[in-house]
C-alpha positions as CSV (number, residue, x, y, z in Angstrom):
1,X,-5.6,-69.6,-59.6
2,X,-7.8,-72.4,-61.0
3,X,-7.8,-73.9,-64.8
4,X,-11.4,-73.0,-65.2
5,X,-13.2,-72.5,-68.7
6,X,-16.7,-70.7,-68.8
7,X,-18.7,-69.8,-71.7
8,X,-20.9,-66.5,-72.4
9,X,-23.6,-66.4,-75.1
10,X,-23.2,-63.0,-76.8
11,X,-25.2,-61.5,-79.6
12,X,-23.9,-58.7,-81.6
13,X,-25.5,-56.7,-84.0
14,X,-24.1,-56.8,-87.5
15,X,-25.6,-54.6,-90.0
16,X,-29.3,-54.3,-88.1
17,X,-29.2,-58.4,-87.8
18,X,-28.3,-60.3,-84.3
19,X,-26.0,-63.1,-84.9
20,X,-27.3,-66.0,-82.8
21,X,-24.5,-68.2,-81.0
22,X,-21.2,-66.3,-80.8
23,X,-19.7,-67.9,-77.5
24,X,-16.7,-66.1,-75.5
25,X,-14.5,-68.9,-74.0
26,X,-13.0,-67.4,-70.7
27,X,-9.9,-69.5,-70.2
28,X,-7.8,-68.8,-66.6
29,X,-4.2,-68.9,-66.8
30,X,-2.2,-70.3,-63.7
31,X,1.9,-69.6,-63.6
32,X,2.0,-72.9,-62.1
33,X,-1.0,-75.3,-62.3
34,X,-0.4,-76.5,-66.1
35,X,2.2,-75.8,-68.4
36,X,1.4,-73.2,-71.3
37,X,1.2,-75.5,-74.0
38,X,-1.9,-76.6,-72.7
39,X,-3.7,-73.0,-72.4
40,X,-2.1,-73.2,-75.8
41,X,-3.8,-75.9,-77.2
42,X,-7.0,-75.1,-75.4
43,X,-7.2,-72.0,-77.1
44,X,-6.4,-73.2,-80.4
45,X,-8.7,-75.5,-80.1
46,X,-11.5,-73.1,-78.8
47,X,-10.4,-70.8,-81.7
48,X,-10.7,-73.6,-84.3
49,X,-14.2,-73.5,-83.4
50,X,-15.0,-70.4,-84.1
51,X,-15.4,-69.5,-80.7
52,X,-14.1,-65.6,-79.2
53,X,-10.8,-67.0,-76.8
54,X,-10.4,-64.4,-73.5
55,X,-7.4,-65.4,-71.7
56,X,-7.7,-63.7,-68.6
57,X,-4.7,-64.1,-65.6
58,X,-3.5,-62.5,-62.4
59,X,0.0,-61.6,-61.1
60,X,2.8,-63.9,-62.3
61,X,0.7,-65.4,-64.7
62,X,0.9,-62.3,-66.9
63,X,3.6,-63.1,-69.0
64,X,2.1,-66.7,-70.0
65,X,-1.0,-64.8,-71.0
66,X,1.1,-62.5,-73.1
67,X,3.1,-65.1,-74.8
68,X,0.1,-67.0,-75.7
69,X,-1.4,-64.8,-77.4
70,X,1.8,-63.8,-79.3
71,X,1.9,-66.9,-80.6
72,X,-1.5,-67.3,-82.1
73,X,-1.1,-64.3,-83.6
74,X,2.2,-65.2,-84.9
75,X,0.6,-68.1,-86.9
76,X,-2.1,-66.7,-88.2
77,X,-4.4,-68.6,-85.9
78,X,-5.6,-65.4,-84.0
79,X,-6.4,-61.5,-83.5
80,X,-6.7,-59.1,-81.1
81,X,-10.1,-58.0,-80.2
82,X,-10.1,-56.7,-76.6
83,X,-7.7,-56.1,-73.8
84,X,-8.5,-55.0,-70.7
85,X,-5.7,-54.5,-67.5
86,X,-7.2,-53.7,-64.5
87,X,-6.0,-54.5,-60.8
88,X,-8.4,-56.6,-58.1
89,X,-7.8,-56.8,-53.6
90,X,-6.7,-60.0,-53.0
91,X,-6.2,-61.5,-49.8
92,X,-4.0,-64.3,-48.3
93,X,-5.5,-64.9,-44.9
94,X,-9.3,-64.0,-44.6
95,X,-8.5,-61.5,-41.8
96,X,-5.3,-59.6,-43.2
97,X,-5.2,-56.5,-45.6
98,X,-6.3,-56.7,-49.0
99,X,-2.8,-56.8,-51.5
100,X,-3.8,-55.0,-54.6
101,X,-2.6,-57.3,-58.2
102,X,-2.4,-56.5,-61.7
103,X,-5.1,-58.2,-63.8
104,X,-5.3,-58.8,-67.8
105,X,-8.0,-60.1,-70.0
106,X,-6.6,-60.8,-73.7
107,X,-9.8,-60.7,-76.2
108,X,-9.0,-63.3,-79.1
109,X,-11.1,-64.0,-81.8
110,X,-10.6,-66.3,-85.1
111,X,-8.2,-64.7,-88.1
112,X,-10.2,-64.3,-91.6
113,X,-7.2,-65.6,-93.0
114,X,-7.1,-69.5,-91.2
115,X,-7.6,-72.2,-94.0
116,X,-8.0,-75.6,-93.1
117,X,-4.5,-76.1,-94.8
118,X,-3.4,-73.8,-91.9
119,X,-5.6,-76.0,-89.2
120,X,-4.3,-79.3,-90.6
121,X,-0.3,-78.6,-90.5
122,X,-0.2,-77.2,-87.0
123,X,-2.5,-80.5,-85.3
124,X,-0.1,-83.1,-87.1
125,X,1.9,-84.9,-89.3
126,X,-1.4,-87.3,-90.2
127,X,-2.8,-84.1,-91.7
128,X,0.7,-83.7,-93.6
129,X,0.7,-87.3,-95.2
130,X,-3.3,-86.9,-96.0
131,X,-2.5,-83.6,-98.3
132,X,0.6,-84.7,-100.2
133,X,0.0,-85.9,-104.1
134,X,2.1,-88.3,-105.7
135,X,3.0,-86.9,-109.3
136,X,4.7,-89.6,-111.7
């Protein structure tokens, strides 16, 4: 599977008004093209945004999908908005029989409770030395 990110405009109704803008990041997960820290930091960094994160994977990739998601929602970067499990033919030659496999799309949007003091400790320890006070 390919490391492809696509974006989808999407307006939602809230309280009879359309909210202009709200973007769905579709990030594909691969078991084996890139390590997870870097669907990871993709997502936070999506998220951060203020961006909707769907992490969507086939197979083996599953599990990296799962734990992802686990841990933004673990640190308060994240929460659960959608997920969808579904399964999809796919082939290995072009002429041999389809081989059904399980498919997951993980919905993620930003948590009301992420502060920048939140956003500034996980990217660094810059952000750590910029917010200390000296006190004589």
């Amino acid at each position: 599977m390919e490391t492809t990110v696509s974006a989808e405009s999407k307006k939602e109704k809230i309280n009879g008004e359309e909210e202009k803008g709200k973007k769905i990041i579709r990030i594909q997960v691969s078991k084996t093209k890139k390590p997870l820290f870097f669907y990871l930091k993709l997502a936070k960094k999506y998220i951060k945004q203020g961006n909707d994160v769907e992490l969507c994977a086939l197979g083996m990739a599953i599990p990296t999908v799962v734990i992802i998601s686990e841990i933004l929602k673990s640190n308060g970067w994240a929460i659960d908005k959608n997920i969808m499990t579904s399964t999809v033919n796919a082939k290995e030659d072009k002429e041999g029989r389809g081989i059904p496999k399980a498919k997951i799309g993980i919905l993620l949007g930003k948590a009301a409770d992420v502060d920048e003091s939140t956003v500034a400790a996980s990217w660094g320890k810059d952000a750590d030395r910029s917010n200390r006070v000296v006190t004589e």
